[in-house]
TIRO-774084 format. One record per residue: residue in three letters; residue number from 1; x, y, z of N, C-alpha, C, O, CB in turn. Coordinates in steps of 0.02 Angstrom, whole numbers, plus 50000, padded with zeros to 5 digits. Each point is the difference from the previous one (the first is absolute). Glycine has a CB too. Example, Ala and Ser with C-alpha at 12.3 -4.5 7.8 and 13.67 -1.06 7.14 Angstrom:
2
[ALA 1 [50660 49716 50390] [49955 50059 50000] [50045 50060 50000] [50052 49999 50033] [49853 49942 50029]]
[SER 2 [50077 50112 49902] [50042 50059 50003] [49961 50055 50037] [50025 50055 50008] [50034 49913 49884]]
END
This chain:
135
[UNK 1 [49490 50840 49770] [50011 49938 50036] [50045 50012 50059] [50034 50052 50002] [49951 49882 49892]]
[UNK 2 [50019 50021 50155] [50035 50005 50073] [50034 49965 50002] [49988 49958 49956] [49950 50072 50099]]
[UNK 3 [50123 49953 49988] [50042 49965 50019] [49987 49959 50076] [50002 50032 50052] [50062 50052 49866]]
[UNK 4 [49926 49849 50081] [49986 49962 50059] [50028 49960 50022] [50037 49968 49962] [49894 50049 50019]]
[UNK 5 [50067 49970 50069] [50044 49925 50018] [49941 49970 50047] [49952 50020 50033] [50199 50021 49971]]
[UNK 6 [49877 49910 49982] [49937 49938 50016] [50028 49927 50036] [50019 49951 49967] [49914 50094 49913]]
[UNK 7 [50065 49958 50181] [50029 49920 50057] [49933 49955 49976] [49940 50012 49993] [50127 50049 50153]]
[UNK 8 [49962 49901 49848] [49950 49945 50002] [50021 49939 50048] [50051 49970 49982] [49917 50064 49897]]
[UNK 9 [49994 49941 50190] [50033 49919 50011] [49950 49941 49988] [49941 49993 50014] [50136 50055 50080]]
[UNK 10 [49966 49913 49875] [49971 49947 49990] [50002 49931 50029] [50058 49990 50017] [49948 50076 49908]]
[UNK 11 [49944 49865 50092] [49991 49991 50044] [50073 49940 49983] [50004 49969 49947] [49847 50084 50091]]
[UNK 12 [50198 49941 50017] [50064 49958 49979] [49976 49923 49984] [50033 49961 49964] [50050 50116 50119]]
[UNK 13 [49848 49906 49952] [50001 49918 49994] [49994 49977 49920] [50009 49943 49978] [49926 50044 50148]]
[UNK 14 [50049 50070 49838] [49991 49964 49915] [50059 49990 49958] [50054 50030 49997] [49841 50028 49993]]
[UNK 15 [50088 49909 49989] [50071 49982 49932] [50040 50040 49975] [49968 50051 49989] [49974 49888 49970]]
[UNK 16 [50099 50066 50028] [50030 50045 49944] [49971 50003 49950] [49985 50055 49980] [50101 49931 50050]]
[UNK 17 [49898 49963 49937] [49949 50037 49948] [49939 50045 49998] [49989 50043 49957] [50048 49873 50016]]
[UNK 18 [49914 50065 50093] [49960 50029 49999] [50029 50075 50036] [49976 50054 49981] [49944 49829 50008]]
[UNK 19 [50131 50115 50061] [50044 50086 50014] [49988 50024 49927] [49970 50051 49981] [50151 49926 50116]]
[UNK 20 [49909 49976 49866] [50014 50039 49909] [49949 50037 49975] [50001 50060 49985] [50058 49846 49972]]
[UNK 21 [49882 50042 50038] [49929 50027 49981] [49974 50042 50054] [49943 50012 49980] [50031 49888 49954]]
[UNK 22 [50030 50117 50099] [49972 50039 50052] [50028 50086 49978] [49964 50049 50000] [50039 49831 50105]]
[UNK 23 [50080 50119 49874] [50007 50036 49995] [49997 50038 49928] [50005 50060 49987] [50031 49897 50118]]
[UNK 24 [49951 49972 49841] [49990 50052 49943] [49936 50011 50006] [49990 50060 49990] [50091 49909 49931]]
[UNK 25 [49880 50010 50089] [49936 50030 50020] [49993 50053 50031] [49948 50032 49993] [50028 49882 50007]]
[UNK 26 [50064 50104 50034] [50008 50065 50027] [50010 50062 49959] [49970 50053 49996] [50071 49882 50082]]
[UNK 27 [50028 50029 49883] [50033 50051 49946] [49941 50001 49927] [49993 50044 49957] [50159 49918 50090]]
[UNK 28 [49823 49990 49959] [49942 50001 49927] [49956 50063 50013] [49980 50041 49959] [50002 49815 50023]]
[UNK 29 [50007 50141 50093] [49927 50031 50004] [50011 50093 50009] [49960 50047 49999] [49982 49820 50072]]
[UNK 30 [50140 50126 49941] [50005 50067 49993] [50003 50044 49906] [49976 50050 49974] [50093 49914 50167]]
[UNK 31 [49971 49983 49838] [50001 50006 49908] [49916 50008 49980] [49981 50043 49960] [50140 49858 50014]]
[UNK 32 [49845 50063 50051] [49923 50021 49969] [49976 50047 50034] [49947 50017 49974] [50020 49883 49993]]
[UNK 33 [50045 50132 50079] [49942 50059 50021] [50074 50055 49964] [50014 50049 50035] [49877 49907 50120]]
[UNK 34 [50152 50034 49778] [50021 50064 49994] [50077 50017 50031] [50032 50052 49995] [49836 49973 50007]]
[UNK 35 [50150 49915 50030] [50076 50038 50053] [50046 49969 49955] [49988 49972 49946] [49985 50031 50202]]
[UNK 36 [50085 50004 49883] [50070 49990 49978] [50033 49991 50062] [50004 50043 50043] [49995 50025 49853]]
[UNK 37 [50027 49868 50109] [50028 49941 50060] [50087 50040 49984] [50031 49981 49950] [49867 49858 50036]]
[UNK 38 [50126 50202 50051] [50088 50015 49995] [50021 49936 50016] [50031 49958 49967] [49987 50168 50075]]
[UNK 39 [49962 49874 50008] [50072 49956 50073] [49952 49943 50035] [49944 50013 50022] [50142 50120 50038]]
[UNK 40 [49933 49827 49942] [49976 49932 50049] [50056 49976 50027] [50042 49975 49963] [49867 49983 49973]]
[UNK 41 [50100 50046 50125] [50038 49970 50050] [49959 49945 50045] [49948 50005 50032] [50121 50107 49966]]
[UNK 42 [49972 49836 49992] [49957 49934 50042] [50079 49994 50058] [50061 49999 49993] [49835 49904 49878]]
[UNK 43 [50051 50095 50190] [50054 50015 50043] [49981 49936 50042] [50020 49993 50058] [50001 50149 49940]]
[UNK 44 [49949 49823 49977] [49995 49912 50023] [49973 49989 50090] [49983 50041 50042] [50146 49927 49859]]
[UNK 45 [49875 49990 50101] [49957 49965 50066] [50041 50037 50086] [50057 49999 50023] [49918 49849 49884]]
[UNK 46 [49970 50174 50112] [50045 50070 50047] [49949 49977 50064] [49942 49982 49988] [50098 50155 49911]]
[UNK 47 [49986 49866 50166] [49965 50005 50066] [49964 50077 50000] [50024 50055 49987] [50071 49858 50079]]
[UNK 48 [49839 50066 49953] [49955 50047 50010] [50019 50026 50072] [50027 49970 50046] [49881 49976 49872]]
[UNK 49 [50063 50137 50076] [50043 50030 50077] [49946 49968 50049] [50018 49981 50056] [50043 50157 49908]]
[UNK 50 [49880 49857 50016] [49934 49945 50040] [49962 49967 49967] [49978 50013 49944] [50008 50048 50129]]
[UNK 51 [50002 49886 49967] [49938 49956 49957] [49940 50046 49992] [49966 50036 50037] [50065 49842 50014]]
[UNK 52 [49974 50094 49853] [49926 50018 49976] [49971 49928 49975] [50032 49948 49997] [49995 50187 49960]]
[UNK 53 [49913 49875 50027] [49954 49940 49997] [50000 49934 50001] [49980 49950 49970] [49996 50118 49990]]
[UNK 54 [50062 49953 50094] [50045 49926 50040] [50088 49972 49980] [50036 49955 50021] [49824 49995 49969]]
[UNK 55 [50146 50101 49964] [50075 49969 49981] [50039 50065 50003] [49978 50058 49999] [49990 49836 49914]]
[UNK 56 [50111 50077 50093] [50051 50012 50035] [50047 50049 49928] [50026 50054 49989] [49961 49817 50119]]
[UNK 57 [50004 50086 49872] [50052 50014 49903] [49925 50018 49960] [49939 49989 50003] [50194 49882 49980]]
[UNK 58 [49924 50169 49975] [49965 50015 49938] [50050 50022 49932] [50058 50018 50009] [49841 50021 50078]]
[UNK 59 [50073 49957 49850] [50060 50012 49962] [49958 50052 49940] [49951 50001 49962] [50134 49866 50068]]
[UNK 60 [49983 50177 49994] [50003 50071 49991] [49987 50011 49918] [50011 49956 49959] [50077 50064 50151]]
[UNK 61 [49891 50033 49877] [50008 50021 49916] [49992 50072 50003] [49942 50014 50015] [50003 49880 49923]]
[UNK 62 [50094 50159 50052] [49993 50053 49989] [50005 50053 49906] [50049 50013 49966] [49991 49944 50178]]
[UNK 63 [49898 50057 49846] [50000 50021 49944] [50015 50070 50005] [50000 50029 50055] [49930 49883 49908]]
[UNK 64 [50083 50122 49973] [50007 50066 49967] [49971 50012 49952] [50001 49959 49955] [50080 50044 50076]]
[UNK 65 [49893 50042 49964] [49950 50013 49948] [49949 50070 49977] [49973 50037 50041] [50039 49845 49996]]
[UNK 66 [49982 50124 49892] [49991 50069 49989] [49912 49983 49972] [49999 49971 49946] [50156 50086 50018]]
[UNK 67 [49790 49954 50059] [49937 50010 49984] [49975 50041 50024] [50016 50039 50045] [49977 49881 49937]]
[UNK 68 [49937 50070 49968] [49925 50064 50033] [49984 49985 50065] [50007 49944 50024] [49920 50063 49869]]
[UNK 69 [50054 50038 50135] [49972 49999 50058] [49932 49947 50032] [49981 49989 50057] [50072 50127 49910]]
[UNK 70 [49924 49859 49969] [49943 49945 49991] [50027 49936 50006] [49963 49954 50018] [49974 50112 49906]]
[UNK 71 [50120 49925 50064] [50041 49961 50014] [49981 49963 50046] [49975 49943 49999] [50092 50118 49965]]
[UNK 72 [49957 50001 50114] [50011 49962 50058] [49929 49965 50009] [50004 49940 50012] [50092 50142 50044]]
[UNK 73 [49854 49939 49941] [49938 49973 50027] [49982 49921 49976] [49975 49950 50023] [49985 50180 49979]]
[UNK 74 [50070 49892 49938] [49996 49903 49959] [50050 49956 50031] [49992 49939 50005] [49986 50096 49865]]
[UNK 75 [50082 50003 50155] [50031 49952 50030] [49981 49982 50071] [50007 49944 50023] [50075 50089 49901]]
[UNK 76 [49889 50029 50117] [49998 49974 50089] [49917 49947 49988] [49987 49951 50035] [50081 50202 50059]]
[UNK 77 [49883 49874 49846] [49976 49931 50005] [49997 49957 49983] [49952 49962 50009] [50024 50069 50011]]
[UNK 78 [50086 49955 49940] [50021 49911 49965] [50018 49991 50079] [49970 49957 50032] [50100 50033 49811]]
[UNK 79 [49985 50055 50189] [50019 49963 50076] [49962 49995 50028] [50011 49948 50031] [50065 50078 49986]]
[UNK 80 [49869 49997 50001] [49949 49979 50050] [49970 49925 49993] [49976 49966 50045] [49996 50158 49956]]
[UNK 81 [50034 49864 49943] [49960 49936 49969] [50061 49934 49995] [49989 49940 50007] [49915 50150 49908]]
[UNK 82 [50144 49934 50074] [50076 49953 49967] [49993 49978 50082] [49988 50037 50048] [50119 50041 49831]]
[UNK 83 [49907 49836 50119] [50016 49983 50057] [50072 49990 50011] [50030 50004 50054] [49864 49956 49949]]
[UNK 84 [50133 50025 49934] [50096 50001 50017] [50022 50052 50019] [50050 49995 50036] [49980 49942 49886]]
[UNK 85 [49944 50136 50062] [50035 50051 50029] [49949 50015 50074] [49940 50012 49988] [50120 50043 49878]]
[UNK 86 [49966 49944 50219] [49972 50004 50043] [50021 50079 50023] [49969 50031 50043] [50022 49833 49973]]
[UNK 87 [50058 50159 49953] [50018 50075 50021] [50038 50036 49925] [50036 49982 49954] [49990 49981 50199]]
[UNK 88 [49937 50106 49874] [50032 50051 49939] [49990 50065 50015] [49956 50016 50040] [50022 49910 49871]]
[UNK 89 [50072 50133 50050] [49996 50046 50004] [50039 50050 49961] [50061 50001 49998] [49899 49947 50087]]
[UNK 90 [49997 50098 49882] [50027 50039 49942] [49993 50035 50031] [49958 50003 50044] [50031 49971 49861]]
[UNK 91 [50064 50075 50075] [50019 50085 50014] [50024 50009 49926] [50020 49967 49952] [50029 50046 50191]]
[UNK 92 [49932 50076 49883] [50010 50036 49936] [50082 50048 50003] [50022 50022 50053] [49820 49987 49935]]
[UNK 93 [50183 49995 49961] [50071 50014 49986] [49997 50086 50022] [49955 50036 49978] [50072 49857 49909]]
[UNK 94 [50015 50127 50149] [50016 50073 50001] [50060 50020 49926] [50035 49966 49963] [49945 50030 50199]]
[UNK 95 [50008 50067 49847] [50052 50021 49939] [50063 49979 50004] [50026 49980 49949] [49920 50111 50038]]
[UNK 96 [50097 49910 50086] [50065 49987 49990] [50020 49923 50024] [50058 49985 50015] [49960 50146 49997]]
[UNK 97 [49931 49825 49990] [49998 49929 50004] [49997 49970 49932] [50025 49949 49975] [49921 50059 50134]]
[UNK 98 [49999 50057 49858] [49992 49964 49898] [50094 50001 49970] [50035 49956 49975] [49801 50137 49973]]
[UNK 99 [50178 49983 50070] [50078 50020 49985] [50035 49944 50009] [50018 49969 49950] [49979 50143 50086]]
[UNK 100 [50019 49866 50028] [50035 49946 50029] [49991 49947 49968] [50049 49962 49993] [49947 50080 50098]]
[UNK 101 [49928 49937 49878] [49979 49921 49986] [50034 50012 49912] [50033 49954 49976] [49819 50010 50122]]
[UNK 102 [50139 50086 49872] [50042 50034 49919] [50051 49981 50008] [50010 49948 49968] [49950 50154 50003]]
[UNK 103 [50099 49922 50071] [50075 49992 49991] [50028 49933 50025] [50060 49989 49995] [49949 50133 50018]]
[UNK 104 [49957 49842 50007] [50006 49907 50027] [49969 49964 49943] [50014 49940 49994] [49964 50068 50145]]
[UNK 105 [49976 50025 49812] [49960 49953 49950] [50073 50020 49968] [50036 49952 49985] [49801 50049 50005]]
[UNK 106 [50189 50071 49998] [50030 50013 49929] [50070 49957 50008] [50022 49975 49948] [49921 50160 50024]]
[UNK 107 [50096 49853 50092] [50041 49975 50029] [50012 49920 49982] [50051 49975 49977] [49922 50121 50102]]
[UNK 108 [49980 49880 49934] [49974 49933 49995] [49995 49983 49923] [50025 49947 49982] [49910 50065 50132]]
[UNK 109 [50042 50018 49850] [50002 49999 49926] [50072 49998 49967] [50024 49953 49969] [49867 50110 50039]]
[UNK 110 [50126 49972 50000] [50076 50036 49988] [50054 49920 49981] [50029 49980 49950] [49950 50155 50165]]
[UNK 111 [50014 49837 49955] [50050 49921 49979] [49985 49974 49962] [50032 49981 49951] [49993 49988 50124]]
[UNK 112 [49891 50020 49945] [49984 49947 49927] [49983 50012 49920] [49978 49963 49956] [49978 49990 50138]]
[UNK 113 [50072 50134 49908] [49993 49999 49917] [50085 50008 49983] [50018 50017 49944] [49840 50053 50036]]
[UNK 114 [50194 49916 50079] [50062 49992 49997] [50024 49923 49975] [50049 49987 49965] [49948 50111 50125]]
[UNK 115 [49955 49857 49939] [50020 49933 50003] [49960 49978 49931] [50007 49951 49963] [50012 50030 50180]]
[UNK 116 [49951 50057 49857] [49943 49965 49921] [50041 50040 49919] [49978 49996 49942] [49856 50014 50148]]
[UNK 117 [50232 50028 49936] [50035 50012 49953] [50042 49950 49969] [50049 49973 50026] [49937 50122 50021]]
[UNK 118 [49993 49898 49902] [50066 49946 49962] [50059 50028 49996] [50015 50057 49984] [49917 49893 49943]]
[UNK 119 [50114 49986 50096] [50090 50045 49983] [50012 50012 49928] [49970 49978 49951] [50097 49957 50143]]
[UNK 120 [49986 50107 49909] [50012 50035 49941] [50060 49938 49959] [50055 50022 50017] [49918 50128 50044]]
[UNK 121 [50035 49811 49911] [50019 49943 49948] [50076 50024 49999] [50007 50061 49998] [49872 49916 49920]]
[UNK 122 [50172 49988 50082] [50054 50035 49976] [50030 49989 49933] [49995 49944 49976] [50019 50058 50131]]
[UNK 123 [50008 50034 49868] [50023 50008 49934] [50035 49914 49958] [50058 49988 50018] [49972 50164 50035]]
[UNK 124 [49949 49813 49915] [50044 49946 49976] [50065 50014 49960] [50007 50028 49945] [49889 49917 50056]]
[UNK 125 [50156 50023 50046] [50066 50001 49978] [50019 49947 49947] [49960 49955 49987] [50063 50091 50124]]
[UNK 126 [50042 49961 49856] [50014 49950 49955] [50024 49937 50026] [49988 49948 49969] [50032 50137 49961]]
[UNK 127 [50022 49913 50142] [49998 49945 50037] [49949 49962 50025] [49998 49938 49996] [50079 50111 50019]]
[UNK 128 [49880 49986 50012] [49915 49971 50024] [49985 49952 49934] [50000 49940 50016] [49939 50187 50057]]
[UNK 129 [50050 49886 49864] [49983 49971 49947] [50048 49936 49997] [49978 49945 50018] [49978 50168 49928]]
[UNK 130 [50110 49895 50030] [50036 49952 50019] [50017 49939 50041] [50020 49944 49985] [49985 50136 49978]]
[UNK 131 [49979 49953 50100] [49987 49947 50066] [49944 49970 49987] [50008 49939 49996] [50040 50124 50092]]
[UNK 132 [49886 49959 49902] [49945 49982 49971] [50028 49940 49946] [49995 49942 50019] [49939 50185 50002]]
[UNK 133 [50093 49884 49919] [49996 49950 49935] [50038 49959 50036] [49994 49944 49973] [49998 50118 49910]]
[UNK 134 [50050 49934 50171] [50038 49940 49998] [49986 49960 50047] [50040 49955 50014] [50037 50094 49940]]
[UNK 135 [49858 49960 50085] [49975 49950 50058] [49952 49931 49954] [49975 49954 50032] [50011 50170 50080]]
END
């Protein structure tokens, strides 16, 4: 399997919900041909450097992601067909970009199995009990 990253823009005039659905649909269709979605960065409603198909904004979604090479083809032609996404473009990961994208996943992990630690309880004293019976 390969390492990819994948822009997607989508078209800004739709809802947030439908941004929503637009984009798990995105992320669904990579889980069924076989991939594994790392990183999704939604980098939200951004000025285009020029108008494309008539509009100015578009809102951004950049994926990460590890699939087969069969992959990409299911995805550039869901885009060809998807009218919410009007622009896209996957590239494939070099070795020391995969390196780089490893030590930001492992990084990123790291707090939140810090914060998902329960504190350690402290010992009950004979005063604690006391203060306790007499409220």
């Amino acid at each position: 399997m390969n390492f990819y990253e994948n822009i997607a823009i989508i078209d800004p005039a739709l809802s947030d919900e439908e941004i929503e659905a637009a984009a798990q649909k995105i992320n669904d269709l990579i889980v069924k041909a076989d991939g594994e979605v790392l990183k999704e960065d939604r980098w939200g409603r951004k000025k285009l450097a020029y108008e494309l198909n008539r509009k100015t904004q578009g809102y951004y979604i950049l994926y990460t992601f590890k699939a087969p090479s069969t992959c990409i083809k299911k995805l550039e032609d869901f885009y060809k067909i998807y009218d919410p996404v009007f622009k896209y473009m996957v590239i494939k990961l070099e070795k020391n970009q995969i390196a780089a994208l490893m030590n930001e996943l492992r990084k990123s992990a790291e707090p939140v199995a810090e914060s998902v630690a329960e504190p350690v309880a402290e010992p009950v004293t004979e005063e604690a009990v006391e203060s306790a019976e007499g409220v």
